[in-house]
Wavefront OBJ file of the C-alpha trace (Angstrom):
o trace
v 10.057 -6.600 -18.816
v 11.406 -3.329 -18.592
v 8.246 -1.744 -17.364
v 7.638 -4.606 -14.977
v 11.149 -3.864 -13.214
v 10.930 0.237 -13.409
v 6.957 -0.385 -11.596
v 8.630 -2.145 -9.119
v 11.705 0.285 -8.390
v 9.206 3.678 -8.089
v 7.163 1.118 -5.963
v 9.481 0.441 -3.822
v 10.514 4.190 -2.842
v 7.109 4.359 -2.526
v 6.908 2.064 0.075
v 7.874 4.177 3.283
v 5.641 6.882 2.530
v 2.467 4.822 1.831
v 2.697 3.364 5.611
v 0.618 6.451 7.003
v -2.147 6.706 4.457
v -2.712 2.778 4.908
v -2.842 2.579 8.742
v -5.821 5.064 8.425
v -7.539 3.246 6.211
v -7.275 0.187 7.907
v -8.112 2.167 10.648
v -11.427 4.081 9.030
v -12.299 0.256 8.525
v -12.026 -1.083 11.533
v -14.304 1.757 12.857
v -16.884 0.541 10.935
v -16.068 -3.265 11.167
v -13.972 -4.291 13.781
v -10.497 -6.262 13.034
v -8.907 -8.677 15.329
v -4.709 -7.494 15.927
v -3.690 -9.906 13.614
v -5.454 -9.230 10.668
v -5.079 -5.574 11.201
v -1.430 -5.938 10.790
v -2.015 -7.995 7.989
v -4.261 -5.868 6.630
v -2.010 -2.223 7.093
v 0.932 -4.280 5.391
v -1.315 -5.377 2.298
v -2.488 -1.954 1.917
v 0.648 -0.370 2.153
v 1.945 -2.760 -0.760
v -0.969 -2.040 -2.910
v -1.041 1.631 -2.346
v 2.220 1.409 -3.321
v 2.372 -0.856 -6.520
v -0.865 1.750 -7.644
v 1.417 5.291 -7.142
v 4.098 2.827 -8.805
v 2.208 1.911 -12.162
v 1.440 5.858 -11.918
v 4.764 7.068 -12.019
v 5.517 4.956 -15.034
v 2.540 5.084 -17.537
v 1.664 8.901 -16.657
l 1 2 3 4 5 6 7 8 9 10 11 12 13 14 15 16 17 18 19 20 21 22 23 24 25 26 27 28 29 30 31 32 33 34 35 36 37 38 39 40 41 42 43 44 45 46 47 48 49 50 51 52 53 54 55 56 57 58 59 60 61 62
């Protein structure tokens, strides 16, 4: 539980500064296959929380 919870605080710090890396990925994919607005949204906020939750686990089990 208590690795579950201390994930999810360095994941959340983690949060603001994954926004950049994630809007050019979704951007690098929809050069090569093109997003409608919605999805890219979608997709930039699921990436963020991913690339976050990975640099999360990261911090705690390095």
């Amino acid at each position: 539980m208590m690795d579950t919870v201390l994930t999810l605080v360095f994941s959340i710090v983690m949060l603001f500064f994954m926004i950049f890396p994630a809007i050019k990925i979704v951007g690098w994919i929809d050069t090569k296959l093109p997003i409608p607005l919605h999805w890219y949204n979608a997709a930039v906020i699921l990436v963020t929380i991913l690339l976050s939750l990975l640099i999360g686990l990261f911090l705690r089990f390095y």
